[in-house]
C-alpha positions in Angstrom: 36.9 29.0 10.4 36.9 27.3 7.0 33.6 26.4 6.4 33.1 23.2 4.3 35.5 21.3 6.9 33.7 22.6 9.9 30.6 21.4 7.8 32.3 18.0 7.8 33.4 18.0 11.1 30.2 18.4 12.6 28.6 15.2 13.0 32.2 13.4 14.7 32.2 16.9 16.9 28.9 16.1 17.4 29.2 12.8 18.9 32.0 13.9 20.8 30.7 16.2 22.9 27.5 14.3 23.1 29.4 11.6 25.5 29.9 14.3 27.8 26.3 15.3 28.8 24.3 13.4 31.4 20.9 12.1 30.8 18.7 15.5 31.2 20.9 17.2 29.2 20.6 14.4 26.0 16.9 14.4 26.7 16.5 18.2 26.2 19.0 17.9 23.2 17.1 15.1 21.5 13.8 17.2 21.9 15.0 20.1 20.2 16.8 18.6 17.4 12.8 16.8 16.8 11.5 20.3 17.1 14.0 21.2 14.6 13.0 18.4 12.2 9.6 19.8 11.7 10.7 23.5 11.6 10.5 26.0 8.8 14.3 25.6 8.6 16.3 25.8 5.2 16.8 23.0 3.4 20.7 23.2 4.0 20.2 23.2 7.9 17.7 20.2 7.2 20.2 17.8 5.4 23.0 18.6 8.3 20.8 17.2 10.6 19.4 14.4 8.9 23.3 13.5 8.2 24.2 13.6 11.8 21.2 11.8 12.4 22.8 8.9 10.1 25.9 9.2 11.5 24.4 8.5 14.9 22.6 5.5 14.2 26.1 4.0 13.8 26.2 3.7 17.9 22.6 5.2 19.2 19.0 5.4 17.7 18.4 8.6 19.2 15.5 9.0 17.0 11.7 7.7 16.2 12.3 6.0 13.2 9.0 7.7 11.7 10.5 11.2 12.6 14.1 10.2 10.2 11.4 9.3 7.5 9.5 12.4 7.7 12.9 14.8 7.5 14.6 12.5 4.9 11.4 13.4 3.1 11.6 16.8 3.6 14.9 16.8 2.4 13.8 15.1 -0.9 16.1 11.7 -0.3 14.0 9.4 -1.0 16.7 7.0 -1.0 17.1 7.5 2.6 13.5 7.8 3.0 12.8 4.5 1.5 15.1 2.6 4.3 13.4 4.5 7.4 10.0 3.7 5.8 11.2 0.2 5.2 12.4 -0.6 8.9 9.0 1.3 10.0 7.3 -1.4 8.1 9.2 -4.3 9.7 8.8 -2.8 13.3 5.2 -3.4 12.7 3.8 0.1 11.8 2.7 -1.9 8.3 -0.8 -0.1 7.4 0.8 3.8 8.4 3.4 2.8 5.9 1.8 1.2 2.9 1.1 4.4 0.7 4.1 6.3 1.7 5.9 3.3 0.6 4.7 3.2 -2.4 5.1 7.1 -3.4 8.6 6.9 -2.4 9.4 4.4 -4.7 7.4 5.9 -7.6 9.3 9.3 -6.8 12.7 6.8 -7.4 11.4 5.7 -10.8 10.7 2.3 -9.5 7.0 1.3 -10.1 7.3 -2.8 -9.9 8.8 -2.0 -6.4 5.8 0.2 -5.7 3.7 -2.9 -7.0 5.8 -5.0 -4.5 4.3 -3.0 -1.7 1.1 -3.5 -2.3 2.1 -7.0 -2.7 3.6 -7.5 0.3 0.6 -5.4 2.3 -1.8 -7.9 0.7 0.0 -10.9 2.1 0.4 -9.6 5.4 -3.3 -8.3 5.6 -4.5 -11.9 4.4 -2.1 -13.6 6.8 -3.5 -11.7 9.7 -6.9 -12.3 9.1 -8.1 -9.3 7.2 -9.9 -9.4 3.7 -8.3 -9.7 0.6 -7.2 -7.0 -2.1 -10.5 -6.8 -5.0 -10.2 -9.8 -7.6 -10.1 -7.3 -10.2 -6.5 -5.9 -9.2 -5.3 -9.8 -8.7 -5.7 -9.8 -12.8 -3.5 -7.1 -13.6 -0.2 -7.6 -14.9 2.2 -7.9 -12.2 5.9 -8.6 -12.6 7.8 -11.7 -11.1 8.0 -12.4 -6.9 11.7 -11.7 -7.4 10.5 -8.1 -8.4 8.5 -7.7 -5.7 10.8 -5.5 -3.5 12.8 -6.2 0.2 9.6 -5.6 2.1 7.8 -9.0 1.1 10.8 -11.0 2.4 11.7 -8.5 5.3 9.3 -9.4 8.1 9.2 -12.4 10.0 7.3 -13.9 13.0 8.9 -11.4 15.3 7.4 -8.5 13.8 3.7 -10.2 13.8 1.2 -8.5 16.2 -2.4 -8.5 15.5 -4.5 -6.9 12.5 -5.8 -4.3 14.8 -3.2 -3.3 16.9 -1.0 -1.6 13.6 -2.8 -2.5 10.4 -6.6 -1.5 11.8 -7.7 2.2 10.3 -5.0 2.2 7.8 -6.2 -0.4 5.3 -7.5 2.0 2.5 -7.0 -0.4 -0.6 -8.8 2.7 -2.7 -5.9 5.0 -1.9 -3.1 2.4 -2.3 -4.6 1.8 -5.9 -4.4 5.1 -6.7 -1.4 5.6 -5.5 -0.1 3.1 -7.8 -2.2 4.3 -10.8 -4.7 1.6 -10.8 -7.6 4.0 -11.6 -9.8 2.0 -12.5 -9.6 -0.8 -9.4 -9.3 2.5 -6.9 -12.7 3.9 -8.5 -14.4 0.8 -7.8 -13.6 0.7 -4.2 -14.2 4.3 -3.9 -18.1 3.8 -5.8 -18.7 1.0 -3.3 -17.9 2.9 -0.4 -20.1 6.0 -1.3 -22.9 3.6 -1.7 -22.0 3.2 1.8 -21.6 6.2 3.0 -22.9 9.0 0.0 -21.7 12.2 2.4 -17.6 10.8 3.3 -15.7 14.0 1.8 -12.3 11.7 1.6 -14.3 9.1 -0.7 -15.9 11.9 -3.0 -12.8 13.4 -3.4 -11.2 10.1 -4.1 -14.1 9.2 -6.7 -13.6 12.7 -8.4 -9.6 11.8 -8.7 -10.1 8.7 -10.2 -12.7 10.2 -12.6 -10.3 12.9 -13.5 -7.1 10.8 -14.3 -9.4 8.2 -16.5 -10.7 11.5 -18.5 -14.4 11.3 -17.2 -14.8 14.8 -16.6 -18.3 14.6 -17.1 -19.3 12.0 -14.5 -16.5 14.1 -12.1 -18.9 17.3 -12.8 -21.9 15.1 -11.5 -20.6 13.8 -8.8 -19.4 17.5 -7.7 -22.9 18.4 -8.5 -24.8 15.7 -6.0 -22.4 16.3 -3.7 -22.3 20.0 -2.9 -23.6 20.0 0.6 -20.9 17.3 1.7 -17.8 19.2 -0.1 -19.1 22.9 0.9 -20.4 21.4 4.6 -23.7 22.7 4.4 -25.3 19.4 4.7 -29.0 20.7 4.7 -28.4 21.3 0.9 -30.2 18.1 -0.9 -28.4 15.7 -2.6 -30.3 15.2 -6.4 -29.4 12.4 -8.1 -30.7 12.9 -11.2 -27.9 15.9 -11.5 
């Protein structure tokens, strides 16, 4: 068989014999292309699939849109990975979204739309009753509304459930800031959360980032100092703050 056409062939053949299979057989089809997905498979094998995947929402999504994302990723399109992120967004799963959103579209070389996200996240988050992105990050230099990217003009009243049903657990404004490379806004967050909560590996780690991409190596040493029994897990070892 010549090779590249069978290669081309193989979504439409695809599709073809999939009309022929009853229910259970789709069922345990669908299940192992998923397995598939998340497989150690080669990179070629990988962007097959996610192409028949495409070709198939044409007629059936026979896939969780979150489980597209997460191959298109794997395949390094971003491009593609950027629309399933975006429709997992305006299905409702908005806080799960926000900082793969805005990686995506720093990976594409397109930071204001990165902003945009955050953006849009804040507006939603405020709409639904939840508190507002720190004054400080409201000062920075943003660019126009019409920058702002698809996902601030994409959801409507359809996709509105309440702030703890998809946004609740998944509103870490640090993270997003960092993401974005507002170091200086994410380390503030961070510092007032290990106020909180002095032990909270994630935040530490956070805190330590931040201090490391503003050049503070000295206060990231420290911190890494009074926080040794957190980081290693051996809690009974005493936090000194004068270190």
């Amino acid at each position: 068989a010549y090779q590249p056409l069978a290669r081309e062939l193989f979504s439409a053949a695809f599709v073809c014999c999939w009309g022929e299979l009853n229910d259970t057989y789709r069922s345990n089809l669908v299940f192992s292309l998923e397995v598939v997905f998340s497989a150690d498979a080669s990179l070629e094998i990988l962007q097959l699939l996610l192409n028949l995947a495409e070709f198939m929402e044409h007629d059936l999504d026979l896939f969780d849109i979150s489980v597209l994302a997460d191959l298109a990723l794997k395949c390094r399109a971003y491009a593609r990975a950027l629309h399933y992120k975006e429709r997992e967004y305006i299905m409702g799963r908005g806080g799960s979204c926000v900082e793969q959103l805005i990686d995506i579209n720093k990976k594409l070389d397109l930071p204001e739309a990165a902003l945009g996200v955050l953006k849009a996240a804040k507006i939603e988050i405020e709409r639904r009753g939840g508190r507002s992105l720190v004054a400080s990050h409201n000062r920075a230099e943003s660019p126009p509304d019409k920058m702002a990217y698809s996902v601030i003009m994409s959801y409507g009243d359809t996709t509105v459930g309440d702030l703890t049903s998809s946004w609740a657990g998944d509103i870490i404004y640090e993270s997003w800031l960092a993401k974005l490379g507002a170091w200086a806004e994410a380390l503030n967050l961070y510092e007032e959360k290990l106020i909180d909560n002095p032990n909270d590996v994630d935040t530490i780690l956070g805190c330590m980032q931040c201090y490391d991409a503003r050049g503070s190596w000295q206060n990231t040493l420290d911190l890494a100092g009074r926080s040794w029994g957190a980081l290693s897990g051996d809690h009974t070892i005493e936090s000194d703050p004068t270190s």
